[in-house]
N, C-alpha and C positions, 0 to 999 in steps of 0.2 A: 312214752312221749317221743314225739316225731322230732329228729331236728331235718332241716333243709337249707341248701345255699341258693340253690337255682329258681328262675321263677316254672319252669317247666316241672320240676317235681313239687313246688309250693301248688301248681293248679290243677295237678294232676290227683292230689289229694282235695284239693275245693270239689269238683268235679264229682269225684268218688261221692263225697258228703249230702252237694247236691241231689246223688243221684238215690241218695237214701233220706232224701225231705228235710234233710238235718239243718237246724238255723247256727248262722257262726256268730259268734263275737272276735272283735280284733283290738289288740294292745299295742301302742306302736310304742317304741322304746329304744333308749342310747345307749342300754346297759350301767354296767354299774348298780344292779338293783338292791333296793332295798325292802323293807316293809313295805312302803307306800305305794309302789310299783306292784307289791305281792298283792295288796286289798284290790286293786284296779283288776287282777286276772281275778279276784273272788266276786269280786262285782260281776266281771265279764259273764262270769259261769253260772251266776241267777237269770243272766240275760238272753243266752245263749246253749244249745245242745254242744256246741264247740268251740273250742279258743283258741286263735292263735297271739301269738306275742310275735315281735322282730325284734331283733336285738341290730341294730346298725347307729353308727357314730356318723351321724352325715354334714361331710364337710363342708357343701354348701351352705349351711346356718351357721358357720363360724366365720365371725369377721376379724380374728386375731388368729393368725397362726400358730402363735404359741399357745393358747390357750387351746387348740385343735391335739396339739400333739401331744400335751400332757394331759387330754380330758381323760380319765382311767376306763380300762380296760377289763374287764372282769369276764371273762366268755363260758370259763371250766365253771366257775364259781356261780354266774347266773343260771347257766344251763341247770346245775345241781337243785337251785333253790326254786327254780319255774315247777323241776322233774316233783321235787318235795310239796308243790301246790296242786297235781295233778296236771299241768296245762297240758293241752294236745300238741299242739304243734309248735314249734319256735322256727323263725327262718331267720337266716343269719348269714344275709347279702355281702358281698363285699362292692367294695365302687363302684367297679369295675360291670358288676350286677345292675346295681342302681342306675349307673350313668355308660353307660357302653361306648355314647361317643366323646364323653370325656365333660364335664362339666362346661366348658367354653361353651359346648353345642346344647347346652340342654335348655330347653324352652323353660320360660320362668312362669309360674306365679305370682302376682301381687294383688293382694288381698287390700283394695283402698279403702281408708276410716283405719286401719288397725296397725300401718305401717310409718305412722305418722305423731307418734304418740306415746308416751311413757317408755317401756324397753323399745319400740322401735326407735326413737330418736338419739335412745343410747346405745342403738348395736345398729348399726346401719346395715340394711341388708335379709341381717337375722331374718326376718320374719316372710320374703320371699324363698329362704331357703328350706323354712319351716313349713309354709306352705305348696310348696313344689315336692317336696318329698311324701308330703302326705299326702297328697293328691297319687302319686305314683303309687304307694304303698297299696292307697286304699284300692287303686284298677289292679293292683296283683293281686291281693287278696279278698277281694267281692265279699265280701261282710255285711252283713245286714244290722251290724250296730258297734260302733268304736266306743272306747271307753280314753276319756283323757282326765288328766287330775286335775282340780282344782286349783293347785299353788300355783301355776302357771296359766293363772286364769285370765291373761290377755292373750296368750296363746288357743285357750279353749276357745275364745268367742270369734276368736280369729277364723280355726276350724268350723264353727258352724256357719261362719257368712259366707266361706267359700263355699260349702258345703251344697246350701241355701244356694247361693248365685250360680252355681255351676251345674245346680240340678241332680248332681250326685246321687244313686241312691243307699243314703245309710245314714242312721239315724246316731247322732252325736249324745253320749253323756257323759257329765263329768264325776266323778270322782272324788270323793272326800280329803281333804289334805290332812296327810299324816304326822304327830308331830311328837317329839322324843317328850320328855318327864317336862323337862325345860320350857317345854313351848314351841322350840326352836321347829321350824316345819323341817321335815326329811330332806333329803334332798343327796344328788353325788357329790356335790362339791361340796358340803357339809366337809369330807375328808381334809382338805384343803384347811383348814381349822386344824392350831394348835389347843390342846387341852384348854390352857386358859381362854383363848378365842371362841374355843366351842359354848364355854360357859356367857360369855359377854354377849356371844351372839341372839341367846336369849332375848335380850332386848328390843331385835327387833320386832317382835313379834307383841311385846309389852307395849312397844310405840303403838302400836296401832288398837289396840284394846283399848286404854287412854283416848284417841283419837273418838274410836265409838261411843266412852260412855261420856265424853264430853257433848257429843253428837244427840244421842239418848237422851239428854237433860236440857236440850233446847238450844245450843249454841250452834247457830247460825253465820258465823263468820270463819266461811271455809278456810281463805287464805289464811291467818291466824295459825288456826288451828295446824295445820299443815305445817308454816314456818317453824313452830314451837316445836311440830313432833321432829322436823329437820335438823332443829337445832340440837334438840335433844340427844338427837343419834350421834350428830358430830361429838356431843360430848362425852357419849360411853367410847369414842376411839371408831365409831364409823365413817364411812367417806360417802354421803349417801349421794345417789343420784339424785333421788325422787320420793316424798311421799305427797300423795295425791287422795285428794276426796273425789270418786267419779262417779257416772248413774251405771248403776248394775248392768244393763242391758245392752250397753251401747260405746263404754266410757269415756266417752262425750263428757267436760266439765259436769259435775253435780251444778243446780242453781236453789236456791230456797224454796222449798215447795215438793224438791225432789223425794221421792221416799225408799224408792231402793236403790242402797249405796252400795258401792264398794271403798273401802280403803284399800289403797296399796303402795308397797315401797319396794323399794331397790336401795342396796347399798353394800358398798366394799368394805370388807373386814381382814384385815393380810393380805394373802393371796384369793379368797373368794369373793365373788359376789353374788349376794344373797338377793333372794327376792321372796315377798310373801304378800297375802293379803287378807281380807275378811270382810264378808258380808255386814251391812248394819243395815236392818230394815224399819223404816219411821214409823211406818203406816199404823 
């Protein structure tokens, strides 16, 4: 397994690949991996002759500094666990890489319909910085198919509209969401969870099963069902932001009639905030 910091030795190897017909997959990633992040390079490598992953923390998608500084750090330990899946290549940018003239000067992304909306109206910002970095990612590494995960699935569809709008060429899929014995979906800030917390956490995930087979069974009055599952959370000790019934494709309000849903929620437990979701299909 290759590691690289530079974009000149990251394309210098594209290059080589190119020049032997090889097709890539590309993982982008904050580090801190887990399982979840592991299946996304397994996915990658049914899709792909070759994988790269990135491992980069990028500061422009954070809109609290603290929570920038204490996001974990794991580089020895990822590096090990990519080597332990086979991946080919890891590149592992620093800022500096990323952003050369400095974040002030760097031209933004915004992805409109997806910044406007559930975690964008709770992280202000977030999601031009989410979108700005994958865009750059993806002109370093020329990839003919990204793999993103599922639990950060307003993030996914985000990625495919820019994708879509900007003509890009690389074909976006998502990735199944990983999730411990509990239910609780994967995730880095999982760590962030005390023992007890970890267990409680479960529930978020519970809310929203509830939410579907109430869904499943005919009930028709979104807002309700939403408030209940709200309430609910505040009462196992969450702070929630949001749980929301949307149309899968767009997550635009659900309205009656709609058939492919998503549920999803946001919410504070200690020091994390969780987020997760799930499909319900009426049809």
């Amino acid at each position: 397994m290759q590691s690289v910091e530079s974009v000149e030795a990251l394309r210098q190897q594209i290059k080589q690949w190119r020049s032997e017909q090889l097709s890539i997959a590309f993982v982008p990633t904050m580090g801190n991996l887990h399982q979840g992040h592991l299946s996304l390079v397994n996915r990658a490598q049914e899709l792909a002759d070759k994988v790269v992953v990135s491992v980069f923390v990028n500061p422009l998608q954070f809109d609290d500094k603290s929570d920038l500084s204490a996001y974990p750090r794991t580089l020895i330990t990822d590096l090990e666990q990519l080597e332990s899946v086979a991946c080919d290549l890891v590149f592992t940018p620093t800022a500096d890489v990323i952003y050369p003239n400095g974040m002030e000067e760097q031209s933004i992304i915004t992805v409109p319909g997806m910044d406007d909306k559930l975690c964008g109206q709770a992280r202000p910002g977030h999601f031009d910085g989410v979108a700005t970095v994958v865009a750059k990612l993806f002109n370093m590494v020329q990839a003919d198919v990204a793999v993103f995960g599922e639990k950060d699935y307003q993030q996914l569809l985000l990625i495919k509209k820019m994708v879509s709008d900007l003509n890009i060429p690389i074909n976006i899929i998502g990735g199944t969401t990983h999730r411990e014995e509990s239910g609780l979906a994967m995730s880095s800030r999982n760590q962030y969870l005390t023992k007890q917390q970890r267990g409680d956490a479960a529930g978020l995930y519970q809310s929203l099963l509830v939410v579907k087979e109430q869904l499943e069974q005919g009930e028709e009055d979104f807002s309700a069902l939403e408030q209940v599952a709200f309430e609910n959370l505040q009462a196992l000790g969450f702070v929630p932001d949001y749980v929301d019934i949307r149309r899968a494709d767009n997550l635009e309000q659900a309205k009656i009639g709609d058939k492919s849903l998503r549920i999803l929620a946001a919410a504070r437990l200690g020091n994390a905030r969780l987020i997760d979701n799930i499909a319900c299909n009426l049809a």
